[in-house]
Structure formats: C-alpha cells, structure tokens
C-alpha positions, 0 to 999 in steps of 0.5 A: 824866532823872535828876540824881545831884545831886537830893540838894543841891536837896533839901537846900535845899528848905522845911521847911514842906512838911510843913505843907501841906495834904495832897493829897485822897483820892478813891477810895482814892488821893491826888490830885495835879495837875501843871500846866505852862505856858510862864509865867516861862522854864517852870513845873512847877506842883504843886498838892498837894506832900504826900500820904499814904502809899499809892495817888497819882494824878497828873495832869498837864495841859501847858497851854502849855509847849513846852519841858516834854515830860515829868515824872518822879517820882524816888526815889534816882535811880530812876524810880518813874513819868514820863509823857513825850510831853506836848505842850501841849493835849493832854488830860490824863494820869494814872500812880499809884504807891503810896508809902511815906512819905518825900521824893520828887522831881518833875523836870520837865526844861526847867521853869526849877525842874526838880527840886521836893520831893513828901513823902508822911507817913505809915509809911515806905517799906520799906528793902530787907530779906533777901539781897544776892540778893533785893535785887537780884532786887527790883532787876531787877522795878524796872528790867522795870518801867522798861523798859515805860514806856519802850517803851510812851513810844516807842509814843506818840512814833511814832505821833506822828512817823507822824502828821506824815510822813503829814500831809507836816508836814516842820517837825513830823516834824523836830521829833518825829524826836529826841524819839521816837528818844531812846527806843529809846537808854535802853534798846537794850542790852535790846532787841537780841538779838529776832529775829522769828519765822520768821527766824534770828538771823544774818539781818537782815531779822528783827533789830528792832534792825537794823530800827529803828535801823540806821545809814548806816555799817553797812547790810546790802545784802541788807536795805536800810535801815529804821527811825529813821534812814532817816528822818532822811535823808528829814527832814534830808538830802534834806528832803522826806517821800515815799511812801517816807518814808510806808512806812518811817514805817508799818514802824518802827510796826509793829515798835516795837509788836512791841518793845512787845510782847516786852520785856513777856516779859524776865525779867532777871538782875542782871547783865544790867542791869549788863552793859546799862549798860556797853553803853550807855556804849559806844554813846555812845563808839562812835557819839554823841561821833563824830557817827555817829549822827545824821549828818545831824540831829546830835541826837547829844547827845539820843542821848547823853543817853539812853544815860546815862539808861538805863545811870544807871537800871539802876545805880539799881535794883541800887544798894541791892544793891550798897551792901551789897556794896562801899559805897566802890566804889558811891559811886565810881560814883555821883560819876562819875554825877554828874560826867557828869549836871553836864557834859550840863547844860551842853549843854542848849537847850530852844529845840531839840527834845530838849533839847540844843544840836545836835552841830555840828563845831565842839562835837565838834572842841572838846569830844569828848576830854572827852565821851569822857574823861568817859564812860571814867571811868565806864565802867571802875567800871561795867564790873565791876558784872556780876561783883560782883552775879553772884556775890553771895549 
C-alpha cells in the first residue's frame, strides 16, 4: 500500500539508473520482469529498472516468498498498477500501463527494500493541464480505475479462500481469511449503497454490503448473518470449516462477483471520492481501534490498514486538483498521511498473514488512544475536501 514518505527513499536512490540498460521491446511494449524470493529477509528483484517511454509490460513471477503478496507501481502515491494475491509458485502475472518519462516507484510491501526506483526516458509524463474541474474529473477516471483492480483482487482472493473452505484446510483459510477481507476495506465506502435487483434499499437481504461484511454487533434477525465474518466465527471462533462453512464460502463468492460487476457501472463525482475517504477514516475509528471488526481473529489492524490505503488513494487522485485549489491546506493533508502511514509500519509482521501484528488486548489497552488520536488529525483536514472540490471551477 502507499507510503507518503516514498519521496526520502527516492531521494537516496543511485543516479546511474539512467545508465542501465533499458528494458527490451517486444510487440510494442517495454518488457520488464519482477522476481520475488524468500532470499535474504525477502527480495523484489527487477530485472529492467529503466524503460522507454510508452506501452510497459511487467511480469511478476513470486518464486519463493512467502512474505511478498503483492507489488504495486507508484506514482505520486497513486496506484498506477499492482497485482496482488501472488503466492509463490504460482504461474506468472502480467499488468501494462503506459507511461510518460519520469521516475516511478515499485513497492513491494514485506520485500526487506520494499520501495525501488523504476525511470522510464523519454518525453515526459503530461502535467495536468485545463480547469481545477477537468483535473479533478481526470482524477475520478483514476480512482474508477482503482476501485476495479481492487474488486477484481478481492475476486481472485475469494476464490481462493472458497477453495480452502471447501478442501476443509482450517490452517490455509485462516490464512487466506484476512489477506481477502482487507480488500472489500479499501474500498467499501464506494460499495455500500448496491441493493440487488428485486429488493428495496431498506431490506437487508439484498444489501451487498449487509451480505458481504456484516458484523456480529449489528446483525439483521430476519436476515441472519453472511459474508466475511460469519466466516471468520467458523475459522477462529468454533474452529471447524462445516457444510455451513461451504455455503456461507459459495454465497460471499457469488455476491462478490455481483460486486465485481456493479463497480464497473460507477460513474464518480469529486466528491464522492472526498467523501468516501473521510468514511473510511470512520470506519477505522468506529470499529478497527475498538477491535469490532475482527472480534475473533483480531486482524483489525489489516483492516485498518486497508481503510487508510483506500482513503489515502482517493485523496491521490484529486491531489493534483486540490494543489491548485489550496496548496498549504493539501500539503496539510499530506503530512497527516505520512504521519499515520509511519505509525502503521511500526505494527507490521510479515510472520502473520496480512501483514500486521494481531490486535491483541494488550496493543489495544496500550495503543488505541493514540491510533485514534492519529486518525482525528487527519480526519478533520480530510473531512472539508468534498466542499473544496465540489464547488471548485
């Protein structure tokens, strides 16, 4: 996930890498190859750190490392392109962006150098140019973008944990369960309102949100419970995978890829990704730093993470428009950003799937004031974005 303090490393990385040979062409696109292995605490290994402007292909093959999961390509804190979900022997995965020349990030969180340079020579990207408007409408296409890759992540990662439940692998779904749930907290603020078809909004039978990822403390009697966390009772609390275990599995896939589906319809609004951030950052104070969440697995902290993540990139996305709105107040936003990103690194463990230390009593009666007092000073700058870009020209 993004790191607002991308910027020091960069600072420090060689000079020569413009000296490096640049990737080879084929058909049209700049080939570069990712390797991860479980060599020396965790390596990202790029075969190519410099290309040409234009079409880039990368292919990323985890031979061996069981701590990398994912690798995203970064620019200016946005998400230009990841793949996630990289176990090590699967087959190898591909994703191609084109490019503008300029310097670039791969981050490839758990790797022991989890940030590395990538240059691509050549004409430079286009700085965003017309109204505070067009910018930020630009913005949003970025941000739909992100949103399905991240939908389209949660896909693969279900079907994997579905796979485990079904093979009655109680150690390997308890292991998929957080890695797939962190998903759905990236972008959830975007996803709450669908209702499937037939059913009224108010009915919670055909609220995804209600069926995906309703939790223990909020349950709907006339409903019942589904989605992730009726799982994670079976997987962490009873500790057996049944024939309900199967069902509720066969259920969250099939409405996740409904999910998959209907976020390809959203058409967004400046504010709407404004808004959407200062949600997420609720959604850690209301339920991650009081351990609602993940009651009896205490992932919350993956949660938590997540939440940031998905409120940090839709922030990204407007950030070229909001620089040109009010330039101190966003460089504001963006040292609280970098403030929180600093304090979540310090809870990471890439021994637990995830990512990050469980949420046991013992961090939450020593740490939550200060999770929480974090989040508020970011949350309060965050929550007057909507009203910045929505009446912006």
């Amino acid at each position: 996930m993004p790191r607002a303090s991308l910027i020091a490393l960069l600072m420090a990385a060689p000079l020569a890498a413009h000296a490096q040979t640049s990737a080879p062409v084929t058909n049209g696109a700049s080939q570069v190859n990712i390797t991860l292995t479980g060599d020396n605490g965790g390596a990202c290994v790029i075969d190519h750190p410099v290309a040409k402007a234009g079409p880039v292909t990368f292919a990323v093959t985890n031979k061996t490392a069981t701590a990398i999961t994912e690798i995203e390509l970064q620019s200016n804190n946005r998400i230009l392109g990841e793949k996630e979900n990289l176990a090590p022997g699967l087959p190898t995965v591909t994703f191609t962006v084109t490019l503008g020349g300029g310097t670039y990030q791969i981050y490839c969180p758990g790797a022991k150098q989890e940030t590395q340079a990538f240059t691509v020579t050549g004409q430079a990207a286009a700085t965003p140019s017309g109204s505070i408007g067009t910018i930020l409408a630009d913005g949003t296409k970025g941000y739909a973008r992100y949103v399905d890759d991240v939908v389209a992540g949660m896909v693969t990662a279900v079907a994997r944990l579905k796979a485990a439940i079904d093979a009655g692998d109680l150690t390997k779904a308890r292991n998929e369960y957080p890695q797939a749930h962190a998903f759905y907290e990236r972008i959830e603020s975007d996803v709450d309102g669908f209702v499937l078809p037939g059913f009224k909004a108010t009915d919670n039978a055909g609220n995804l949100d209600y069926l995906i990822d309703m939790r223990a403390s909020n349950l709907d009697p006339k409903v019942g419970w589904h989605g992730f966390h009726a799982i994670e009772r079976d997987l962490f609390q009873t500790n057996q995978i049944t024939d309900g275990t199967r069902q509720l599995a066969a259920e969250l896939q099939k409405n996740v890829d409904v999910l998959d589906k209907q976020v390809k319809t959203l058409d967004y609004k400046p504010e709407d990704l404004a808004n959407g951030a200062a949600d997420l950052l609720e959604e850690v104070q209301s339920t991650k730093i009081s351990g609602e969440e993940e009651s009896f697995s205490h992932y919350d902290l993956v949660d938590f993470a997540g939440n940031v993540e998905g409120a940090q990139q839709a922030f990204a996305f407007l950030e070229p428009g909001l620089e040109k709105i009010d330039l101190d107040f966003t460089r504001r936003i963006q040292t609280q950003f970098a403030m929180v990103m600093k304090m979540l690194d310090s809870y990471r463990d890439p021994k637990v799937p995830g990512g990050y230390k469980l949420y046991t009593s013992e961090i939450k009666t020593a740490d939550a004031t200060k999770l929480s007092k974090a989040i508020q000073a970011l949350q309060e700058p965050l929550s007057k974005i909507a009203e910045k870009v929505a009446t912006a020209q």
